[in-house]
C-alpha positions, 0 to 999 in steps of 0.5 A, a space after each residue: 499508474 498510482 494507486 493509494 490506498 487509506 481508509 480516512 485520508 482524503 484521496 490526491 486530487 488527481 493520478 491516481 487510482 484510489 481505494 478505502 480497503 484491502 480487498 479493492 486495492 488487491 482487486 486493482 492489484 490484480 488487474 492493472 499494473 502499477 508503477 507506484 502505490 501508497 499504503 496505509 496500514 490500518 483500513 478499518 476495524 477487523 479489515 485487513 491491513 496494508 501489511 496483508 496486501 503486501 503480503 498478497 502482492 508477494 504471494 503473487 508475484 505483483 511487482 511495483 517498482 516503488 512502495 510507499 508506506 504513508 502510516 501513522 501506526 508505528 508498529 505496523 508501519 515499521 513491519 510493512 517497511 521490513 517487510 518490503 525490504 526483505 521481500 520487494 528487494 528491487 522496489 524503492 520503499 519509501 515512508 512519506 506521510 500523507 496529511 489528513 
C-alpha cells in the first residue's frame, strides 16, 4: 500500500491511499501497513506538519520501507530528509516532487 499525504496537490489518480493532514495520515499509519509514503511538510496553518509524522511514526515503531518527501518548503523538507536518514536508516528516502 501507498499513502500520500498534502494538503493542496491533487491526490494520484489511483494506489493510493490518500489524505490532506497530519493527524489522518498518523490514523492510517496506525492501522494499515505501508510499503511506501509521500510527505509533504507544510499541512496547513498551525496543523501539524510532515516532520511530526515522521516524528510519530519513529516514536512507534512504524517502518515504511520507503519515504519520499514531495515538499517545496526548503527548510522543512531538508529536516524531514535528515531526519530520515538518522532515524529510518533501512528505508529508502527519496525527494521527488510532485506537481500541483
Amino acid at each position: 500500500m501507498k499513502l500520500f499525504v498534502d494538503d493542496t496537490r491533487e491526490f494520484p489518480e489511483w494506489g493510493y491511499e490518500c489524505c490532506r493532514d497530519a493527524e489522518n495520515a498518523i490514523l492510517l499509519l496506525s492501522f494499515l501497513k505501508f510499503d511506501y509514503i509521500s510527505l509533504d511538510y507544510s499541512l496547513g496553518m498551525n496543523c501539524k506538519n510532515g516532520l511530526d509524522i515522521l516524528i510519530w511514526m519513529k516514536e512507534h515503531d512504524i517502518f515504511v520501507p520507503e519515504i519520499n518527501i514531495h515538499s517545496n518548503h526548503i527548510e522543512g523538507r531538508e529536516k524531514m530528509y535528515l531526519y530520515c536518514k538518522e532515524n529510518f536508516p533501512k528505508s529508502k528516502i527519496t525527494r521527488k516532487i510532485f506537481q500541483k
